[in-house]
C-alpha positions as CSV (number, residue, x, y, z in Angstrom):
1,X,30.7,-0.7,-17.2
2,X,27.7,1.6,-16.5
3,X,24.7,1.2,-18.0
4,X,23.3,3.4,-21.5
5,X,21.1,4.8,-19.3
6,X,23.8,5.8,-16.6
7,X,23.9,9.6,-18.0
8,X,21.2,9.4,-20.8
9,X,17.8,10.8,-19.9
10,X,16.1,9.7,-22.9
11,X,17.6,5.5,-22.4
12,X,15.9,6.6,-18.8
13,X,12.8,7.0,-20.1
14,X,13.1,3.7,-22.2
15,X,14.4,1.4,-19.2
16,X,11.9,2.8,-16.9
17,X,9.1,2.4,-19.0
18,X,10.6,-1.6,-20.2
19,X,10.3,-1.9,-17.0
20,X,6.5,-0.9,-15.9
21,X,5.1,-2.9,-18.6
22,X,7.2,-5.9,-17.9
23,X,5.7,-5.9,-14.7
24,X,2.3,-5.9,-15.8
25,X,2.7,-9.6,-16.9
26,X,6.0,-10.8,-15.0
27,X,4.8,-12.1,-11.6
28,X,8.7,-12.1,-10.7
29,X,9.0,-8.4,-11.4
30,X,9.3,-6.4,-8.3
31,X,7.9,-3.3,-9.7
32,X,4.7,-5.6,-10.3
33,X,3.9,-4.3,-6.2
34,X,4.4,-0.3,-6.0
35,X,3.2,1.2,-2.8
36,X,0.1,3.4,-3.7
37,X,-0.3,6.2,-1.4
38,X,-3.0,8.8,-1.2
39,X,-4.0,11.5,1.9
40,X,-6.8,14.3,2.5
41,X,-6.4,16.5,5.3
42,X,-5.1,14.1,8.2
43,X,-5.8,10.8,6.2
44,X,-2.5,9.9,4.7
45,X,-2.4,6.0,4.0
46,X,-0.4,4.2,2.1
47,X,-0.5,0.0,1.0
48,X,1.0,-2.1,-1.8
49,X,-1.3,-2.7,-5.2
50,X,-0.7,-5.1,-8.1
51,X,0.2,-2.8,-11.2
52,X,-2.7,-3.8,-14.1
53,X,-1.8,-1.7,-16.8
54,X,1.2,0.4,-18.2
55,X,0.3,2.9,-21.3
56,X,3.1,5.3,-21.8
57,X,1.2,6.6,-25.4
58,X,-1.0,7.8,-22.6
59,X,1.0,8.4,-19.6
60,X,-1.4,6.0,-17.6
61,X,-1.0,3.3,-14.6
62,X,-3.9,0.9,-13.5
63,X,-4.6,-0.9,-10.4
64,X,-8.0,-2.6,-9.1
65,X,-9.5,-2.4,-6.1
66,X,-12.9,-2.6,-4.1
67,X,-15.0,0.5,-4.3
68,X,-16.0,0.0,-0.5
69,X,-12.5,0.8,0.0
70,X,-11.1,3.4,2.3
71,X,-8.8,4.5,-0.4
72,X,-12.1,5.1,-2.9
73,X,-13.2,7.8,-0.3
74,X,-10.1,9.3,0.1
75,X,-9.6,9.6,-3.6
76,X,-12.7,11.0,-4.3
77,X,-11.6,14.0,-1.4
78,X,-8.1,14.2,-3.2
79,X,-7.4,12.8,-6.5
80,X,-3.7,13.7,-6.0
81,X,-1.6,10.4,-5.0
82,X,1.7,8.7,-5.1
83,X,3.7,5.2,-6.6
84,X,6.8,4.2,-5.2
85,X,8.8,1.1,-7.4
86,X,11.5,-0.2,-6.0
87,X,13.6,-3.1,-8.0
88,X,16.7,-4.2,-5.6
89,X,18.0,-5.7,-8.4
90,X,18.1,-3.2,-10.9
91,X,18.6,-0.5,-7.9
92,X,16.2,2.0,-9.3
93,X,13.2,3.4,-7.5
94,X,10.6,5.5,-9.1
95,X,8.4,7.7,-7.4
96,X,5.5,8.6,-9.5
97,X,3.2,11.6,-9.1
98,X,-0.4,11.1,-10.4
99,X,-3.9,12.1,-10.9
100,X,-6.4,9.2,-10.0
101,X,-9.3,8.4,-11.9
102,X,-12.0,6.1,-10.1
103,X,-13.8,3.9,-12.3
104,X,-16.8,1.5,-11.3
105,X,-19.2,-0.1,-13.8
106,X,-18.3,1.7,-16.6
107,X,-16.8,0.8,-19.6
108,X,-13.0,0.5,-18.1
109,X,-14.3,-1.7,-15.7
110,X,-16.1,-4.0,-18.2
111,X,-13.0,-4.3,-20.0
112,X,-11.2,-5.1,-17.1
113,X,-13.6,-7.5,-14.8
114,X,-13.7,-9.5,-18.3
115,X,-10.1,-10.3,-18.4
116,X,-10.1,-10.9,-14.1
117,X,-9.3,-14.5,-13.3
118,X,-11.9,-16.5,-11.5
119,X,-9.9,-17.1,-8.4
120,X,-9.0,-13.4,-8.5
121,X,-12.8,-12.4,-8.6
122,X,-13.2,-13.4,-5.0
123,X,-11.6,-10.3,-3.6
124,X,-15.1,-8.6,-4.6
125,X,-16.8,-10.8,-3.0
126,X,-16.9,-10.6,0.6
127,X,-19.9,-9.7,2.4
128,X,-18.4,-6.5,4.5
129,X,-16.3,-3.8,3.3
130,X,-12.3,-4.3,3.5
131,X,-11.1,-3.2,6.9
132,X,-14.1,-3.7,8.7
133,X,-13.7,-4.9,12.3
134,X,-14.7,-8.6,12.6
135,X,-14.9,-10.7,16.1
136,X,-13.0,-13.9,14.8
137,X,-10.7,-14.0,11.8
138,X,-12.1,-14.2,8.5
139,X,-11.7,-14.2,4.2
140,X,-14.5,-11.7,4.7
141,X,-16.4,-14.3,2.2
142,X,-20.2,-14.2,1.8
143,X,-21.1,-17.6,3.7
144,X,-22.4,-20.1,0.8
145,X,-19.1,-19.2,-1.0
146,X,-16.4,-19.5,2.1
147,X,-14.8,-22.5,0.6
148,X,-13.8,-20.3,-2.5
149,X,-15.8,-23.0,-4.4
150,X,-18.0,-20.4,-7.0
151,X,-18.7,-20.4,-10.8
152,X,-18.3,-17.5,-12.7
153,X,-22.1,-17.2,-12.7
154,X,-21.8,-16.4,-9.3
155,X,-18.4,-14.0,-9.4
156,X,-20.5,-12.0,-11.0
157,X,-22.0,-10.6,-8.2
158,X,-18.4,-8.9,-7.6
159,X,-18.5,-6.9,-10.3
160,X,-20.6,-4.0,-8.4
161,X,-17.4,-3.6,-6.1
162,X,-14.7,-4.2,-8.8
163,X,-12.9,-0.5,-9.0
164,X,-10.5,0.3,-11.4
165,X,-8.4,3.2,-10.2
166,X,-6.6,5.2,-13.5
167,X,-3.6,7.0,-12.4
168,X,-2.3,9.8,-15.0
169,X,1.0,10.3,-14.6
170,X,1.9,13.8,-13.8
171,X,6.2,13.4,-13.3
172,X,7.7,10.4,-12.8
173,X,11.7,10.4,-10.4
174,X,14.0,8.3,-11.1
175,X,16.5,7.3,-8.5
176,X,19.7,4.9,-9.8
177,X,22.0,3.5,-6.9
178,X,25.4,2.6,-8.5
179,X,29.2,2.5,-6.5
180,X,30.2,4.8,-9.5
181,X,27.9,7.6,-8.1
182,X,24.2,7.9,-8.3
183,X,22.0,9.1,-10.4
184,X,18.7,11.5,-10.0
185,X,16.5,12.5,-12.7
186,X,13.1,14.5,-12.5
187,X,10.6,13.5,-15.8
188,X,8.0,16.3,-15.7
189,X,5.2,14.7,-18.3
190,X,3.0,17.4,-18.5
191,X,5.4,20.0,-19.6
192,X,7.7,17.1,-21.0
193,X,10.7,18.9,-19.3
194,X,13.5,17.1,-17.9
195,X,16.2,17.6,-15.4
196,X,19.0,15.7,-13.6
197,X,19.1,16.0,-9.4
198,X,21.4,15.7,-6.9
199,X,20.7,12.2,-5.3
């Protein structure tokens, strides 16, 4: 038996929604790790992120990351980027076209850093940019803190690198694999026009 959203674009929308903001609280969903990928000229780079935030009132995604990152620079050259969900279960991939917002030490990120787990804050706290060359493997910790022993007191001093990227959904594809025959679907949100593809 196929499933109501088989040949439905409406129950389409509604699954793949479910879906995104399942994932922003269910560690076991696989669309919880998209692949984020953004490119200017010949800089074309992709990586996997930890979806933060679903809001489909507002057609928005969230992910965090360090502002000293080479994705930050290459955002702020071409705000244009990419998310690819794949669940191997359900057998539906999205790929997500969007317009990405960088946000540092504003009001988003307040929100954000407030509701960031302790042992999470240590990603903004190394003492080098990520992806800079080091001579012996490393956490890229500041020294005093290498142990990952640190109060919130002192996680504070993350917050300058804590970057909260807003992606605004421009269209959203929607692959389904089934024996039956697959299913293709283009959701254009910004003209809220919608059309069924050849897989």
């Amino acid at each position: 038996m196929q499933p109501a959203y088989y040949e439905d674009l409406a129950e389409i929308q509604n699954k793949f929604w479910s879906m995104l903001d399942d994932a922003v609280t269910n560690r076991g969903s696989q669309f919880r790790i998209p692949v984020f990928i953004c490119a200017n000229q010949k800089e074309v780079d992709g990586r996997i992120v930890v979806l933060r935030k679903s809001d489909r009132e507002n057609k928005l995604l969230q992910f965090h990351t360090d502002f000293r990152s080479p994705k930050v620079d290459i955002l702020k050259k071409n705000k244009n980027a990419s998310l690819v969900f794949y669940d191997k279960e359900e057998k539906i991939q999205l790929r997500i076209k969007v317009e990405c917002e960088v946000n540092n030490q504003n009001s988003i990120t307040e929100e954000s850093w407030k509701k960031t787990q302790h042992i999470s804050r240590r990603c903004y706290l190394t003492d080098s940019p990520p992806g800079t060359t080091s001579n012996n493997p490393t956490s890229g910790m500041i020294s005093k803190l290498e142990n990952f022993d640190y109060t919130m007191e002192q996680s504070e001093e993350g917050y300058k690198n804590f970057t909260v990227i807003r992606c605004k959904i421009n269209s959203v594809e929607w692959l389904y694999l089934a024996a039956k025959g697959h299913r293709r679907a283009k959701f254009d949100l910004e003209t809220n026009k919608n059309d069924w593809l050849v897989p």
